[in-house]
C-alpha positions in Angstrom: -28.6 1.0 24.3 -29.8 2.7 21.3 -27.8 4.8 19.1 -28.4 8.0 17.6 -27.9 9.5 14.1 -25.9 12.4 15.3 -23.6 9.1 16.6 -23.7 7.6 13.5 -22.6 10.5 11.8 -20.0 11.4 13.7 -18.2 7.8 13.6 -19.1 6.8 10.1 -19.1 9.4 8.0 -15.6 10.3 8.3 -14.3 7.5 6.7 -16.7 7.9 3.7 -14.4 9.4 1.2 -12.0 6.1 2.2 -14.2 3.9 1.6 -15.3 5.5 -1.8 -11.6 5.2 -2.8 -11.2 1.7 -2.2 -14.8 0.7 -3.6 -13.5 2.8 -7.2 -10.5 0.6 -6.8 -12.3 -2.6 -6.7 -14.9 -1.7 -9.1 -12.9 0.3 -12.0 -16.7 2.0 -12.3 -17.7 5.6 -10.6 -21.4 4.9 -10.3 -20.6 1.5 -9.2 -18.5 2.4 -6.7 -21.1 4.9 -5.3 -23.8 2.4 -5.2 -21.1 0.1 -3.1 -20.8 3.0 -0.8 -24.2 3.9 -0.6 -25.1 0.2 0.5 -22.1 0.3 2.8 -23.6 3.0 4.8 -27.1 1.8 4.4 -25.9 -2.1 5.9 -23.8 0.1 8.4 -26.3 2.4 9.5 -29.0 -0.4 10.0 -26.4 -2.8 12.3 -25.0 0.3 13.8 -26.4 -0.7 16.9 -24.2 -4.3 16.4 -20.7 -1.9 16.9 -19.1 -2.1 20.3 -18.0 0.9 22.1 -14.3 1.2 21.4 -14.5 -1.0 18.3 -12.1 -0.1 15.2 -15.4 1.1 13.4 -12.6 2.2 10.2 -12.3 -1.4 10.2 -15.9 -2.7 10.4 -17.4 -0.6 7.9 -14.4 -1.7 5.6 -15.8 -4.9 6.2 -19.2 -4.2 5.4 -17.9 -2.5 2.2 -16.3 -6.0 1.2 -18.6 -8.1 1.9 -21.4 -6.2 -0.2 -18.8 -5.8 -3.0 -18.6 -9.5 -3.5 -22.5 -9.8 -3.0 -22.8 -7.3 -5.9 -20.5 -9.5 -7.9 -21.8 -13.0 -7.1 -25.5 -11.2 -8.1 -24.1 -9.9 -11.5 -21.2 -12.0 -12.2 -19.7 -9.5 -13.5 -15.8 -9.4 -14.2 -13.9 -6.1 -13.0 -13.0 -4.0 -15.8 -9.4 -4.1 -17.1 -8.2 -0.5 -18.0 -6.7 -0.5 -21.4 -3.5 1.1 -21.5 -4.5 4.6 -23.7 -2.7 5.9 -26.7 -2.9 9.0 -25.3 -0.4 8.1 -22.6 3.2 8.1 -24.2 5.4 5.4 -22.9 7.1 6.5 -19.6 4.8 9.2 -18.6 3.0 9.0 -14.8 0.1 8.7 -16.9 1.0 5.3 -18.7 2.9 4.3 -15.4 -0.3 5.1 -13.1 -2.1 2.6 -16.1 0.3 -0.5 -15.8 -0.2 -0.2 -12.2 -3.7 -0.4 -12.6 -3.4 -3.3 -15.3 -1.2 -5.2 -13.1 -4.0 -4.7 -10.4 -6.4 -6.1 -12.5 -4.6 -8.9 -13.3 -4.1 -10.3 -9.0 -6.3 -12.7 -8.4 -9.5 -10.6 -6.3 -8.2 -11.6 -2.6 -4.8 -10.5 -3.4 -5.8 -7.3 -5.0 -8.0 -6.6 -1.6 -5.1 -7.3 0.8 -2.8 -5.6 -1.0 -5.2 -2.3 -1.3 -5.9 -2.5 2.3 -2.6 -2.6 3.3 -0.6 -0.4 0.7 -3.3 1.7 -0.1 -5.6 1.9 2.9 -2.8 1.4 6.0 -4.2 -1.2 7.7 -2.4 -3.3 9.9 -2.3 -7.4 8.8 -4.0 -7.9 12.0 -6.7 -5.6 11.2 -6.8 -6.6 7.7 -7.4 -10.4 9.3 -10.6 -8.9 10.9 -11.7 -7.1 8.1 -11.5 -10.2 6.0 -12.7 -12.6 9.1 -9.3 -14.9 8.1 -6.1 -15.2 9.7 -3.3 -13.6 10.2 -1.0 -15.8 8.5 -3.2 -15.8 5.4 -3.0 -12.1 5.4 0.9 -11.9 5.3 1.0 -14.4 2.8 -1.4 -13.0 0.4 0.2 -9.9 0.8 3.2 -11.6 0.1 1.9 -13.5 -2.8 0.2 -10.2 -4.5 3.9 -8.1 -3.9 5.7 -10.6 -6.0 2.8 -11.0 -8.8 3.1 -7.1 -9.3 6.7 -7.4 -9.6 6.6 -9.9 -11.9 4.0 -8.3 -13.7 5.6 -4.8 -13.4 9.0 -6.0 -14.8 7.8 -8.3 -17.2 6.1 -5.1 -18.8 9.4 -3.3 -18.7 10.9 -5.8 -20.0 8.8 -5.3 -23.1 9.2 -2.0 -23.4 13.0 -2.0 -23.2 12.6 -4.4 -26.3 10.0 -2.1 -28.2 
């Protein structure tokens, strides 16, 4: 059966302003991020026909979203951008605090950053998460376990050298 773009609309374009969240999360880059979800709902809206009835469509066109993200990267070979922690942002302030979360994001390897964005930031389940990623369960929990206890090491290692500033 053939799908309409009324039908399209109405199951993927709700989710748009999550996927442009996550895509500025991976990319550190507004227009970047754009593009990603641009060609998101462009790769969506062609295989639309591909999602089942009753499918997690949330989940699917996360998936999409991923798997063009790393095709933009293999293309480019470009590195994420590190944010540099500003001057502008005194020590202590949410400011500087939102910024050595960031850095310490930057700093996970890229499959632990994604599992730990989908499921801190975005909600998803590890089963879902699994899906998204088309890997297991198991590898899911212990990436996300992995990427926890790198940003705490990370996180108090840069407290640690601010209690000795």
């Amino acid at each position: 059966m053939k799908r309409s773009s009324d039908q399209f609309e109405q199951v993927a374009m709700p989710h748009a302003g999550s996927l442009l969240r996550f895509a500025l999360r991976l990319t550190r880059n507004p227009a970047t991020a754009e593009d990603l979800v641009q060609e998101t709902l462009l790769l969506a809206w062609r295989g639309f026909h591909q999602l089942e009835a009753g499918a997690n469509a949330r989940a699917w066109l996360f998936r999409i979203l991923i798997h063009a993200c790393y095709g933009q990267n293999r293309k480019a070979r470009a590195r994420l951008q590190t944010v540099e922690l500003s001057a502008a942002g005194a020590v202590g302030s949410p400011d500087a605090e939102f910024l050595e979360v960031t850095q310490a994001l930057d700093r996970l390897a890229a499959d632990h950053r994604t599992v730990l964005l989908l499921a801190v930031v975005e909600g998803f389940t590890c089963k879902e998460i699994g899906d998204i990623l088309a890997i297991p369960m198991g590898t899911v929990m212990s990436r996300l376990s992995r990427a926890r206890d790198a940003m705490r090491e990370l996180l108090s290692s840069r407290t640690g050298e601010r209690a000795l500033k």
